[in-house]
N, C-alpha and C positions, 0 to 999 in steps of 0.2 A: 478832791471829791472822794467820799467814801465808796468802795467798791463794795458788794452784795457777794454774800460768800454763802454756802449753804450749809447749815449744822451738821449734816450725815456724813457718815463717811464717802470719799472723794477715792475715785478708782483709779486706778494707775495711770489709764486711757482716760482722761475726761473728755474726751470727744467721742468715745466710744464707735469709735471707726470711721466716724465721716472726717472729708478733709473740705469739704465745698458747701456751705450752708448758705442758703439765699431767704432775705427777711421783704415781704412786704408789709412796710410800715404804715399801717393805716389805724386811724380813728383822732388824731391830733385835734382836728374840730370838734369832735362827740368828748373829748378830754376838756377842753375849753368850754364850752357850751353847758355843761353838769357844775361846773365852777363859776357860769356867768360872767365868760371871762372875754374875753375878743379872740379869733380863731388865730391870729397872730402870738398869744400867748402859749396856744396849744402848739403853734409850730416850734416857740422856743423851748418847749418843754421837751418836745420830740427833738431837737440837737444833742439834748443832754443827757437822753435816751441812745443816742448815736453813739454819745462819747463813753457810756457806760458798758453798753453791747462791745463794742471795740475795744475794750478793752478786756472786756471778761472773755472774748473772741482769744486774743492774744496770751491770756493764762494760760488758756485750759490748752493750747496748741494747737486753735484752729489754722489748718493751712489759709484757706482763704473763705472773706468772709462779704458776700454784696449784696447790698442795699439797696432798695426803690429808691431815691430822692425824688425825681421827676419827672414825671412820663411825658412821652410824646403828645398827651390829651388833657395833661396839667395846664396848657394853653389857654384849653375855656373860661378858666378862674379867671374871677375879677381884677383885675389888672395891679388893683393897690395891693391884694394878695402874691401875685408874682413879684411884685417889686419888691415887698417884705422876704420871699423865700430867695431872692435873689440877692438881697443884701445878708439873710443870713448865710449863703454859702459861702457869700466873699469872709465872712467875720470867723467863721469855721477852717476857712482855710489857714488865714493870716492867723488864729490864735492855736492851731492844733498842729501845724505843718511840724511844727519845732518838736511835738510830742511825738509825729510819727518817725523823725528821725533821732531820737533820741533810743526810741525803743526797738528799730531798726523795722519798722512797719513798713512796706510797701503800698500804696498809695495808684488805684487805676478805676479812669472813669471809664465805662461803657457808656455808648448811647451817641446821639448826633450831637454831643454837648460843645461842636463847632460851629451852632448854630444860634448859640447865647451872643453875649455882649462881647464886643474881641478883649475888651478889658479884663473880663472873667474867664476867656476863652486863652489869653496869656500868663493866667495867673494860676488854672489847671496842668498846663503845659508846665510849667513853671516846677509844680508840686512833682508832677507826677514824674519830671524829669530827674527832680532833688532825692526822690524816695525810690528810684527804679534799681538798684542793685541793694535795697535791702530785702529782709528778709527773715524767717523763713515764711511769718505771714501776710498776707495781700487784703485788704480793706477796695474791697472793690465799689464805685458808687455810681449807680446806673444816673443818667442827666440827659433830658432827652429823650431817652429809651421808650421803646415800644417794639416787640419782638418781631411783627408785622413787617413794620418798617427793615429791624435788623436781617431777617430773611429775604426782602425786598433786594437790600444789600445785596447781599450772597448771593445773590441771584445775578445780579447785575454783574459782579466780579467775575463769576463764571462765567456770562455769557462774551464777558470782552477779552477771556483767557480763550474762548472756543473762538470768538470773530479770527483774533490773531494767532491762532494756530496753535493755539500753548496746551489744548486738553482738546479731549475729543469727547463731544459731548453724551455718545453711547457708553460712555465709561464711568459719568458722572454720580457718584454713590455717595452715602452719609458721611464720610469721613472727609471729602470734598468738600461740603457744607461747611461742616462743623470746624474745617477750617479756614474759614472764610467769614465766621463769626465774629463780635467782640470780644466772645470769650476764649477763643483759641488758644491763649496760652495759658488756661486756668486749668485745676482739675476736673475731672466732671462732677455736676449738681450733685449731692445727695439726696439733702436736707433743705426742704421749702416751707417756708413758715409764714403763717400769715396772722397780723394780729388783730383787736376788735369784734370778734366773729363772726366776720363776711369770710365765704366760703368761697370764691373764685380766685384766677391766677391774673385777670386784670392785663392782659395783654405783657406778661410778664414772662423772659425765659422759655418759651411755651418748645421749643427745641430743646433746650436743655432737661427740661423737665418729665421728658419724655418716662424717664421709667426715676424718676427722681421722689423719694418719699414725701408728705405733705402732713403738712402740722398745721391747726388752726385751734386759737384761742383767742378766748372773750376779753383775753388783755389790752388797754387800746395804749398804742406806740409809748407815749408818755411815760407808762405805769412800767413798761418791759425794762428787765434786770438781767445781770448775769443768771439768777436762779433760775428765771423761768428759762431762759435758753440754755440751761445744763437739763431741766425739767424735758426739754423737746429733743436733749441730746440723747438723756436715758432710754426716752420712749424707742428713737431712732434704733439704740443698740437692742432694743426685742425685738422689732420686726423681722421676721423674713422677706430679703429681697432675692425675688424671680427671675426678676427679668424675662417674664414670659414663658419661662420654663417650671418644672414641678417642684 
């Protein structure tokens, strides 16, 4: 498949300082539905959008780069829609596994994604086992996920490190959390990006994203290229980041 390269001149940094960009992939139905096409079409359009992101991710030297697949409230969808998204992850696995080891991709799902099918739930394990001393980029893919939930976690973790004596719970500060997270061994968020033109974070990272940049545009998942996310990359390197300070 052809990659999407931009005509301008290309900066030495094409990540222009972020190493953690996080994508909520949204609009794949409103992509399908403008084409009069079946919402399952829009989802396959959106894989192929994964595999283009992931890779222009991997050019440009993103450290690591993760993705919404399925949230913890993807559940409500009508059932023959989950079955469709759950057979496209198995078909995404089994035909791209080979690409991420080839290009030395690392491969890590966040989220309760041990709560799928154990067939799928083997075949994650599987991936992520084959891909885990590669490197130096991470294809992170939320499944499951809902941030709610993940903090629930860490909550939980800490509180049966304090039952059994391991922490003492007056000491318990952000860095505690935060490792205790799914994403504790990633770098922190930068860059959050969200496509379609819906303006919220969707029970998404909501820890991570705490002082984390944010990008929205009216591109919906399908149509998103390497350009546009060099597009969100440039913006990223003008801003001033504060962190709360001047």
């Amino acid at each position: 498949m052809a990659e999407e390269h931009s005509s301008d001149p290309v900066p030495a940094d094409r990540t222009h300082g972020a190493r953690h960009v996080a994508i909520i992939m949204d609009g794949n139905g409103r992509w399908a539905k403008k084409r009069f096409l079946p919402r399952v079409a829009g989802h396959k359009a959106g894989v192929e959008a994964v595999r283009r992101t992931a890779r222009a991710a991997r050019d440009m030297g993103l450290e690591t780069l993760t993705l919404y697949a399925f949230s913890s409230e993807n559940w409500k969808r009508p059932e023959s829609e989950i079955s469709d998204l759950m057979g496209m992850l198995r078909h995404f696995i089994e035909r791209d596994l080979a690409e991420f080891e080839a290009n030395n991709v690392r491969l890590k799902v966040i989220g309760n994604y041990r709560a799928l099918e154990p067939s799928i739930v083997a075949m994650i394990d599987s991936a992520v086992s084959r891909t885990a001393g590669n490197g130096p980029t991470t294809v992170a893919i939320a499944l499951n996920y809902g941030a709610q939930d993940e903090l629930a976690r860490a909550a939980q973790a800490l509180a049966r490190k304090a039952i059994a004596g391991e922490l003492d719970p007056a000491t318990i500060g952000p860095d505690d959390i935060a490792a205790q997270l799914d994403t504790a061994d990633l770098p922190p968020l930068d860059l959050l990006i969200r496509t379609s033109g819906e303006k919220r974070l969707s029970n998404f990272l909501l820890w991570q994203a705490a002082y984390a940049e944010l990008y929205f545009t009216d591109t919906l998942w399908p149509d998103f290229n390497g350009d546009i996310l060099e597009q969100a990359l440039v913006e990223f390197g003008q801003r001033e980041r504060r962190y709360g300070g001047l």
